[in-house]
C-alpha positions as a Markdown table, in Angstrom:
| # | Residue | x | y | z |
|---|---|---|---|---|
| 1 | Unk | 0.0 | 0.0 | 0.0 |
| 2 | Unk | 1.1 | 3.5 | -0.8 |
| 3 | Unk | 0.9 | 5.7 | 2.7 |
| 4 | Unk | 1.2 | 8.6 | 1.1 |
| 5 | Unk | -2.5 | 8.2 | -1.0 |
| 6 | Unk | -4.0 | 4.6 | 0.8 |
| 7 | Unk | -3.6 | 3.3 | -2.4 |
| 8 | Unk | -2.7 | -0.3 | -3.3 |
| 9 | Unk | -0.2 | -1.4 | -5.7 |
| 10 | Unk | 0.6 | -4.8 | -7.2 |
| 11 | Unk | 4.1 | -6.1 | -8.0 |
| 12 | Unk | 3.7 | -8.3 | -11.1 |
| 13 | Unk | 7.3 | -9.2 | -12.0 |
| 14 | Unk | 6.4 | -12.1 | -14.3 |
| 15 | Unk | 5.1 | -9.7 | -16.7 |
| 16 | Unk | 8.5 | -8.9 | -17.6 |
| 17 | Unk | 11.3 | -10.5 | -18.5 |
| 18 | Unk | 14.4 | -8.3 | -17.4 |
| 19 | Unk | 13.8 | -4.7 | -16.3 |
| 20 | Unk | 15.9 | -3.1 | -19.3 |
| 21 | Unk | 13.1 | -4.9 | -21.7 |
| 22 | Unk | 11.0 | -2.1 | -22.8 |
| 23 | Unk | 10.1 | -0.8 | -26.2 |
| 24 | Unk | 11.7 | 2.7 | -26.7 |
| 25 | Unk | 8.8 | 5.1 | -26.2 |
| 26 | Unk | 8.1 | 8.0 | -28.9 |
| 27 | Unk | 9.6 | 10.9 | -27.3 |
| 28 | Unk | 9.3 | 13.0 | -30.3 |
| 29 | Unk | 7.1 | 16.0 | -30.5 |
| 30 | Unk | 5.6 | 17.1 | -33.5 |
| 31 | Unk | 6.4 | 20.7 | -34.2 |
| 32 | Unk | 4.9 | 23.1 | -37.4 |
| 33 | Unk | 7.4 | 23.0 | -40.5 |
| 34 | Unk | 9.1 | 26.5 | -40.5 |
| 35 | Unk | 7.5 | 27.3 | -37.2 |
| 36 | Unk | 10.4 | 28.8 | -34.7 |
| 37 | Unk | 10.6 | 27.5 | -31.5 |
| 38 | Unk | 9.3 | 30.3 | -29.0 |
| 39 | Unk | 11.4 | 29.2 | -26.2 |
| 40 | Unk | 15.0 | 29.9 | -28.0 |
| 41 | Unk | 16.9 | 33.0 | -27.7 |
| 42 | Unk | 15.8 | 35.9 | -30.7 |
| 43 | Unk | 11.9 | 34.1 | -30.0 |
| 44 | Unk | 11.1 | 36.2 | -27.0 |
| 45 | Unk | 8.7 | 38.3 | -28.6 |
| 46 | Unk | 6.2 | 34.6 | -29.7 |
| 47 | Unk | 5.4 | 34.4 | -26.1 |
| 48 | Unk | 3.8 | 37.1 | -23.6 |
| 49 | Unk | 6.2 | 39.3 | -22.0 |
| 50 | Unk | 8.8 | 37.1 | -19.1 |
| 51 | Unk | 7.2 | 37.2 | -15.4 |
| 52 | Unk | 11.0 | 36.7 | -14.2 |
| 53 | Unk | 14.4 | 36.0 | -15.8 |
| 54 | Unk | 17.2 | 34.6 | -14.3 |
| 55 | Unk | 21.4 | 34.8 | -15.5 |
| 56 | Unk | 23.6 | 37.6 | -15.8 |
| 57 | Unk | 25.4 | 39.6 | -18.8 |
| 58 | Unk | 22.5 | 40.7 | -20.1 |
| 59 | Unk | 21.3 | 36.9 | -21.2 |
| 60 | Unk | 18.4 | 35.6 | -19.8 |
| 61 | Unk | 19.2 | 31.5 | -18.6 |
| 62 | Unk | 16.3 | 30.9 | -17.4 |
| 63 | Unk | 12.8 | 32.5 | -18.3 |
| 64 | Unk | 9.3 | 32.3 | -16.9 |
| 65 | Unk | 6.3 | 33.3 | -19.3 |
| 66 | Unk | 2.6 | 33.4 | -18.8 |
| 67 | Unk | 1.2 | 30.3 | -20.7 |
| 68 | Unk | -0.3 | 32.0 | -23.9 |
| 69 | Unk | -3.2 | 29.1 | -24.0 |
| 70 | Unk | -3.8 | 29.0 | -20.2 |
| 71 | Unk | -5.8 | 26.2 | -18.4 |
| 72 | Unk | -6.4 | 28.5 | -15.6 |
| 73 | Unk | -6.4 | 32.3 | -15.3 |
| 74 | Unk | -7.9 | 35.2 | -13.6 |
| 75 | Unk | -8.0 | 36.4 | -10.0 |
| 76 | Unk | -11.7 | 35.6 | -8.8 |
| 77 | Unk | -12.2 | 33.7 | -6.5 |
| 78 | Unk | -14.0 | 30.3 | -6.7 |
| 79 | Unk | -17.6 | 30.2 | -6.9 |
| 80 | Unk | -19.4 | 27.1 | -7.3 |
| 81 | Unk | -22.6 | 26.7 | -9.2 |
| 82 | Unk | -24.8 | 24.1 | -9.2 |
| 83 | Unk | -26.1 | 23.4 | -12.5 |
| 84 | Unk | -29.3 | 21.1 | -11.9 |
| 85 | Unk | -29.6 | 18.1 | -9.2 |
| 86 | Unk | -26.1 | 16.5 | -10.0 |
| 87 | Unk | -23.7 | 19.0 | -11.7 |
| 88 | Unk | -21.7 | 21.4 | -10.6 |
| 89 | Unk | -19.4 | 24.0 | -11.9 |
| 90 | Unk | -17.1 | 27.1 | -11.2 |
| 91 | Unk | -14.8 | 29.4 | -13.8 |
| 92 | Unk | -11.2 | 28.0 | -14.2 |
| 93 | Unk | -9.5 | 30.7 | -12.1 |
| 94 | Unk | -5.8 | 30.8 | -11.0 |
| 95 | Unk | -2.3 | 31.4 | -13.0 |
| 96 | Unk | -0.6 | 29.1 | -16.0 |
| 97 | Unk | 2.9 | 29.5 | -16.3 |
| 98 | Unk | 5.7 | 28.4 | -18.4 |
| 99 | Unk | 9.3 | 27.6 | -16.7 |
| 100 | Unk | 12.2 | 27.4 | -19.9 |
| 101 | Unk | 15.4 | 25.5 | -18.2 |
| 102 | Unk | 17.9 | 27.1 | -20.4 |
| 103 | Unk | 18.4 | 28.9 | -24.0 |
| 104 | Unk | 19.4 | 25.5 | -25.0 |
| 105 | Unk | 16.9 | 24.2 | -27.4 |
| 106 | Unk | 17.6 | 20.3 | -26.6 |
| 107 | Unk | 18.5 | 20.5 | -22.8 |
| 108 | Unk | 16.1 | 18.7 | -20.6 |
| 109 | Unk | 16.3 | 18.7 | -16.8 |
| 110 | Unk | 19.1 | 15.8 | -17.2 |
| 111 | Unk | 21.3 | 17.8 | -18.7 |
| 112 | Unk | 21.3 | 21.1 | -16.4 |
| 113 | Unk | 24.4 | 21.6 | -14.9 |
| 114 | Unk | 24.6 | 22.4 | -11.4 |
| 115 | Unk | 24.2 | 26.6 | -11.9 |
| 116 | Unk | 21.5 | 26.0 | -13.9 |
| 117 | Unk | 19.9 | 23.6 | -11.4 |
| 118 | Unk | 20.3 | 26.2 | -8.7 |
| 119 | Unk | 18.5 | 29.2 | -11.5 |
| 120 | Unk | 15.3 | 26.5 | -12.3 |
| 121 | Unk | 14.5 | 25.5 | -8.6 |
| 122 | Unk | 15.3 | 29.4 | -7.4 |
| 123 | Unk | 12.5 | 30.1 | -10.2 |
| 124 | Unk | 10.2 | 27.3 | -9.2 |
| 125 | Unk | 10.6 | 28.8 | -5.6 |
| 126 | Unk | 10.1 | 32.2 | -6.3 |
| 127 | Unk | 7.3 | 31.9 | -8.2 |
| 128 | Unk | 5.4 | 29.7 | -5.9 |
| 129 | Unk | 6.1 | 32.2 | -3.4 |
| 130 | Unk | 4.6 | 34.5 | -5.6 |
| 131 | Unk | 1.5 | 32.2 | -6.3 |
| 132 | Unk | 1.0 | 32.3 | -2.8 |
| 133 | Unk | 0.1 | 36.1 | -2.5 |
| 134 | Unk | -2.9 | 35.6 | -4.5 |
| 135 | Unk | -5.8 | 34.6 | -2.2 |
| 136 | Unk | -7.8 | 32.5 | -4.8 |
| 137 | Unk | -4.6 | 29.9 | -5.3 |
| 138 | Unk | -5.2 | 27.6 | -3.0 |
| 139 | Unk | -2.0 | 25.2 | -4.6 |
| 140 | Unk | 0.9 | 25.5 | -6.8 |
| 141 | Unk | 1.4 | 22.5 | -9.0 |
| 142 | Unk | 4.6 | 22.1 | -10.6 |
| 143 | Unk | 5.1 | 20.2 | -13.5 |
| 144 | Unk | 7.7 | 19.0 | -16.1 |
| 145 | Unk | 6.4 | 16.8 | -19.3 |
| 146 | Unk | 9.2 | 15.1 | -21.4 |
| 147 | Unk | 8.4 | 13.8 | -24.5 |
| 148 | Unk | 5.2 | 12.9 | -26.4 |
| 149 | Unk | 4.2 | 10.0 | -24.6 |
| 150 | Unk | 4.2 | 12.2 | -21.0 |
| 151 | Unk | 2.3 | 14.5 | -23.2 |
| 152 | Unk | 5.0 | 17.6 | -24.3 |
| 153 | Unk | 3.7 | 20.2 | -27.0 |
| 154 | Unk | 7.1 | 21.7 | -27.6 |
| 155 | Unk | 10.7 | 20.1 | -27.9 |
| 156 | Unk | 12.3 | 22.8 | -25.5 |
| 157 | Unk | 13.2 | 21.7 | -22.2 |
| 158 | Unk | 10.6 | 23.1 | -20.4 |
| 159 | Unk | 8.1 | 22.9 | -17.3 |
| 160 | Unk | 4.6 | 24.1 | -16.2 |
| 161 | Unk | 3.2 | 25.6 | -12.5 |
| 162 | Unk | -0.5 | 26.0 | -12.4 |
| 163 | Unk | -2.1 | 27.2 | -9.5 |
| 164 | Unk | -5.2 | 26.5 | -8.6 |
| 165 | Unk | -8.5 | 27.8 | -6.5 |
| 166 | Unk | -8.5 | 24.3 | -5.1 |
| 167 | Unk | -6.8 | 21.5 | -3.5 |
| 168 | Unk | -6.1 | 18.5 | -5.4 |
| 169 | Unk | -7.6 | 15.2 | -5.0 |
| 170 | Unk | -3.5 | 14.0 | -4.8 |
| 171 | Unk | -2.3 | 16.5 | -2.5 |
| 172 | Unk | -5.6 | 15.9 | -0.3 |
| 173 | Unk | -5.4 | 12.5 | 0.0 |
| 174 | Unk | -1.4 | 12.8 | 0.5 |
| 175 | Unk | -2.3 | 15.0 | 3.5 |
| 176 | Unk | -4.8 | 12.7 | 5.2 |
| 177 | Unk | -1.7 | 10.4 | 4.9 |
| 178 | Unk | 0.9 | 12.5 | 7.1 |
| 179 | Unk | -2.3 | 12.7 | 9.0 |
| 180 | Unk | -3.1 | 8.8 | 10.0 |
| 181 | Unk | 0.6 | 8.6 | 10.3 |
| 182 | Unk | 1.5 | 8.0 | 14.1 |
| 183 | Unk | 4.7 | 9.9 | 14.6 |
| 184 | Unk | 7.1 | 12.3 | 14.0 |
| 185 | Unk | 7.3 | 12.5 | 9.8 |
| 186 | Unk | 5.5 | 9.7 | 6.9 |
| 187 | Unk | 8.5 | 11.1 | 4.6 |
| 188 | Unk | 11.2 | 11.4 | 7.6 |
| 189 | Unk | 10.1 | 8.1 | 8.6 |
| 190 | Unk | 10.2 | 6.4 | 4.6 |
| 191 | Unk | 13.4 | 7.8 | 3.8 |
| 192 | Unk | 15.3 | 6.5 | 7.7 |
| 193 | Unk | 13.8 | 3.1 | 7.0 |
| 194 | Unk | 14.5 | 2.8 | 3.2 |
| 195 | Unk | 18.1 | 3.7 | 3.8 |
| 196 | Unk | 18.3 | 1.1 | 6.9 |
| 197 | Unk | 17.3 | -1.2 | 4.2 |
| 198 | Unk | 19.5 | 0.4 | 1.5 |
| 199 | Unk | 18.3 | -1.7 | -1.0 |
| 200 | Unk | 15.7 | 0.9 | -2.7 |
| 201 | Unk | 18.2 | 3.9 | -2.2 |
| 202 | Unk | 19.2 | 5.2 | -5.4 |
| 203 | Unk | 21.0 | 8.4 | -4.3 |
| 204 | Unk | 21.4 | 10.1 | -0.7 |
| 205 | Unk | 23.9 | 12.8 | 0.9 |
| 206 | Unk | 23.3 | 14.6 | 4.3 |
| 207 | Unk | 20.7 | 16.9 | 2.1 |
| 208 | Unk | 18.3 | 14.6 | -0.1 |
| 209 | Unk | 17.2 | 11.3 | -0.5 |
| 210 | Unk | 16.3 | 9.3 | -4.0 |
| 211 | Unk | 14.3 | 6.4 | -3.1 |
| 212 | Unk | 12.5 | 3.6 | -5.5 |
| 213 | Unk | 9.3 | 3.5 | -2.9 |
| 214 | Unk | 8.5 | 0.4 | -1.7 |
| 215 | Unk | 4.6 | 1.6 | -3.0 |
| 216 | Unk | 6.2 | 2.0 | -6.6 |
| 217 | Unk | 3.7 | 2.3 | -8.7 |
| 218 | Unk | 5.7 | 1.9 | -12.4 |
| 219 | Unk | 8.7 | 0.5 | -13.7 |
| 220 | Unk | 11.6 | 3.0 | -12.2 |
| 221 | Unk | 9.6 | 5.5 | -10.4 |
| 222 | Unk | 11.4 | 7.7 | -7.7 |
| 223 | Unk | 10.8 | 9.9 | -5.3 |
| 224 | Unk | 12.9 | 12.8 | -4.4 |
| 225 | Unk | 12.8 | 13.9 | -1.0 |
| 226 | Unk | 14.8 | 16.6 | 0.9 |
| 227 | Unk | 16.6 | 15.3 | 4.4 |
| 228 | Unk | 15.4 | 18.4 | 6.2 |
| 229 | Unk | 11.7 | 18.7 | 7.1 |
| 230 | Unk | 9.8 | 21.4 | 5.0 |
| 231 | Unk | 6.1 | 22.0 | 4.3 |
| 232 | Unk | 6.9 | 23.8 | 1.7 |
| 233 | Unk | 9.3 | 24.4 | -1.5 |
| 234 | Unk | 9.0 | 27.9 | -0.1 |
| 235 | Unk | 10.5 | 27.6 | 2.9 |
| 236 | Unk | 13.3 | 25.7 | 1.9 |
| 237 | Unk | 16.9 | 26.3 | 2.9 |
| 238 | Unk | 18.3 | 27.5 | -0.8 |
| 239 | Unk | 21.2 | 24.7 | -0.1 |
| 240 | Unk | 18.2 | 21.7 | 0.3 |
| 241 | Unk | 16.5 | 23.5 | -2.7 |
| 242 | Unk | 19.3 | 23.2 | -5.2 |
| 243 | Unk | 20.2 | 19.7 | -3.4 |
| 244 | Unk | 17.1 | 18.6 | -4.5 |
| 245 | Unk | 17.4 | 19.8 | -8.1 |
| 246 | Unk | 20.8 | 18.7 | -8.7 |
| 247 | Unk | 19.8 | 15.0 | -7.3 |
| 248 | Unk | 16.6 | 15.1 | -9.5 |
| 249 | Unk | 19.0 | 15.9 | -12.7 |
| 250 | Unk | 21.3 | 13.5 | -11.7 |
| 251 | Unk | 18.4 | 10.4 | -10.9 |
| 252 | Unk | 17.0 | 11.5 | -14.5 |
| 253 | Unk | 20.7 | 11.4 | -16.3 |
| 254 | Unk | 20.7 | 7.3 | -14.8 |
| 255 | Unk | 17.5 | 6.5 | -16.1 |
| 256 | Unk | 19.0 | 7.9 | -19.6 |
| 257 | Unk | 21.9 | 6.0 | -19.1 |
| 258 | Unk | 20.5 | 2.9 | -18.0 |
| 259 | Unk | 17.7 | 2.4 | -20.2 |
| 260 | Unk | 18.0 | 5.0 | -23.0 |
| 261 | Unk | 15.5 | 8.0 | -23.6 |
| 262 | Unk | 12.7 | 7.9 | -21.9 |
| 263 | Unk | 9.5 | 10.4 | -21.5 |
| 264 | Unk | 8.7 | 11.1 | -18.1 |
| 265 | Unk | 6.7 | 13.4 | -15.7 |
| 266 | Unk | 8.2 | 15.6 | -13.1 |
| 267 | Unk | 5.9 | 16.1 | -10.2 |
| 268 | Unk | 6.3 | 18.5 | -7.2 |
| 269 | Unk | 4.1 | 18.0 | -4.4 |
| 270 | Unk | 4.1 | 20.9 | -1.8 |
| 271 | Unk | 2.2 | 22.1 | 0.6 |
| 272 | Unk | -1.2 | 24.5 | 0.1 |
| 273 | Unk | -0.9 | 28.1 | 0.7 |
| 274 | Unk | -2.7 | 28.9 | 3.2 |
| 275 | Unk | -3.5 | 26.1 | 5.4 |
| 276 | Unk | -1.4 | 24.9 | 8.1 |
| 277 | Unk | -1.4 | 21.3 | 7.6 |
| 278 | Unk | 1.4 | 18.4 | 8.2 |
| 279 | Unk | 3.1 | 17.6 | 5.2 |
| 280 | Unk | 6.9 | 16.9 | 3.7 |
| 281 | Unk | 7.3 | 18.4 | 0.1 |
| 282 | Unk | 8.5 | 16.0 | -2.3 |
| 283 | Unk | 9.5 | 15.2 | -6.0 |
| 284 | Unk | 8.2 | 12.2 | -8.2 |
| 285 | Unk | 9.4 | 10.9 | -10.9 |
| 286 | Unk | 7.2 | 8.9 | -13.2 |
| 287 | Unk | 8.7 | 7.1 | -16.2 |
| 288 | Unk | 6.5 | 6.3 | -19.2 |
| 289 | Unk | 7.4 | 2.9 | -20.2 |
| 290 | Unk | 4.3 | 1.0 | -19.8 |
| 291 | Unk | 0.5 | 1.7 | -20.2 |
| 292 | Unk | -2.6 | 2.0 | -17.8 |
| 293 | Unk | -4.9 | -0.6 | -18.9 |
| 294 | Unk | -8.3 | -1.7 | -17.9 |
| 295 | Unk | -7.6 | -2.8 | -14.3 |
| 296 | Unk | -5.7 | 0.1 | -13.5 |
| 297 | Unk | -8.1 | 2.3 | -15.0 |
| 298 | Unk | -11.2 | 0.3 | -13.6 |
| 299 | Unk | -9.9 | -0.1 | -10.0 |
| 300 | Unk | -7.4 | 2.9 | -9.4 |
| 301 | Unk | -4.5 | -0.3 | -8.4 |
| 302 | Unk | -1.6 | 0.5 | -10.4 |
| 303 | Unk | 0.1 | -3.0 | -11.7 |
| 304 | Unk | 4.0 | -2.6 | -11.5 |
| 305 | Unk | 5.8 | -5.1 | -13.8 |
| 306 | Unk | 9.2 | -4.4 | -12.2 |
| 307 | Unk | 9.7 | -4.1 | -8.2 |
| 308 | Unk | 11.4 | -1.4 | -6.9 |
| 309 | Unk | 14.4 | -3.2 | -5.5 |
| 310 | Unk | 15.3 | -4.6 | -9.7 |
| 311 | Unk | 14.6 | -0.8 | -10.4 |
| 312 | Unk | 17.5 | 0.2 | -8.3 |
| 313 | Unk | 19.3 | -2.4 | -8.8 |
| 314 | Unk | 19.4 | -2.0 | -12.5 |
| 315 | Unk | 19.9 | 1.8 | -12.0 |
| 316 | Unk | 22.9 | 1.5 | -10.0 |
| 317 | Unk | 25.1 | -1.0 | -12.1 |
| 318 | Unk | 28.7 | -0.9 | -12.8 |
């Protein structure tokens, strides 16, 4: 069972053969012949004026642009309507932003090095600080799609950070898990045990953790967690906060290595603003190498073809 959610998972090894045997996913993404890509350098002006930019020398290194086709925008608050006996319904409020990693048209998080690590999670901070002074946003999701099959638009390394006049179903239900938790820390408590074991640890120094959960839910999934105990990306020692990022890159560079290119999604969980609740922000990092079928999509169990300890195993090979 997952803690975190109260979610089962089932470990199905038989279903394949060795972990390394999976079919390259597509991570191409279709772009517009002729169409320039608005994230390079000279492009500035195909995108809405930057919200922040980050490098010196009169070169921006990192950028952060409203979305031009938001999924949520405006500053009202959220007002639900009922719309007969069983609907309901409320404007998409909140802000849609795009992060660009670097002026480098091909460089994914993988291949930041470690200034440019500290520049995107310095962003990432700032502007959920930022998110956080408009009342209506009740949660800052940060996200990171890489390649068409963890559904990217563009070929730029890029993320996304939406926030929202709500709370999540995820970050709700990963709440009410810190909650039933009887001690200190679920996270504190995860990462102490998992390196104990060791066996699951895929990277670890006195500021951040990389574990294959026990709860894995898909082939080489990870979880990113910083040592110290924070809420929040917010209130994060800027050491943890590059720690994190740097440890992130470099988890992302062994998947690469290890099984080739691979699309994957980048989630931050953090807490709400606003609300005073128990929590222990965290990365995940979701490969795309298999497919939600029927049972996962009837049920909600995820079926996991390779356990966590071949995961890291496999990652950590001479």
């Amino acid at each position: 069972m997952n803690p975190l959610t109260g979610r089962w998972v089932t470990i199905a090894t038989g279903r394949a053969d060795r972990p390394e045997d999976f079919v390259s996913r597509n991570l191409a993404v279709e772009s517009e012949p002729g169409r320039q890509c608005p994230f390079c350098p000279g492009n500035e002006e195909a995108t809405p004026p930057a919200l922040e930019t980050y490098g010196g020398d009169g070169a921006w290194q990192v950028r952060v642009v409203p979305n031009k086709y938001p999924a949520f925008e405006d500053d009202a608050p959220l007002r639900v309507e009922e719309v007969g006996k069983v609907f309901s319904q409320a404007g998409a409020s909140g802000i849609h932003e795009v992060l660009v990693f670097s002026p480098h048209h091909l460089r994914g998080w993988e291949d930041l090095d470690d200034k440019q690590c500290a520049l995107v999670m310095a962003a990432i901070r700032d502007r959920i600080e930022e998110h956080g002074r408009h009342d209506p946003v009740r949660y800052t999701q940060v996200i990171v799609n890489h390649g068409r099959e963890a559904g990217a638009s563009l070929e730029h390394g890029h993320g996304q950070l939406l926030g929202v006049p709500f709370v999540p179903t995820e970050i709700s239900e990963e709440i009410d898990g810190f909650a039933r938790y009887d001690g200190e820390c679920l996270l504190c408590a995860t990462v102490e045990e998992e390196l104990n074991a060791g066996h699951r640890v895929v990277l670890e120094n006195d500021k951040v953790a990389v574990i294959s959960p026990f709860w894995s839910g898909v082939p080489f999934e990870m979880l990113v967690v910083p040592r110290g105990h924070e809420r929040a990306v917010d209130h994060t020692h800027p050491g943890e906060l590059v720690a994190a990022g740097r440890a992130t890159r470099d988890a992302l560079a062994l998947l690469r290595d290890r099984l080739g290119e691979v699309a994957y999604n980048l989630v931050f969980h953090t807490a709400p603003h606003h609300d005073d609740v128990a929590f222990h922000w965290h990365i995940h990092i979701v490969p795309r190498l298999t497919t939600a079928a029927g049972f996962e999509q009837g049920t909600g169990v995820l079926i996991n073809v390779v356990a966590p300890e071949a995961a890291t195993q496999h990652l950590l090979r001479d």
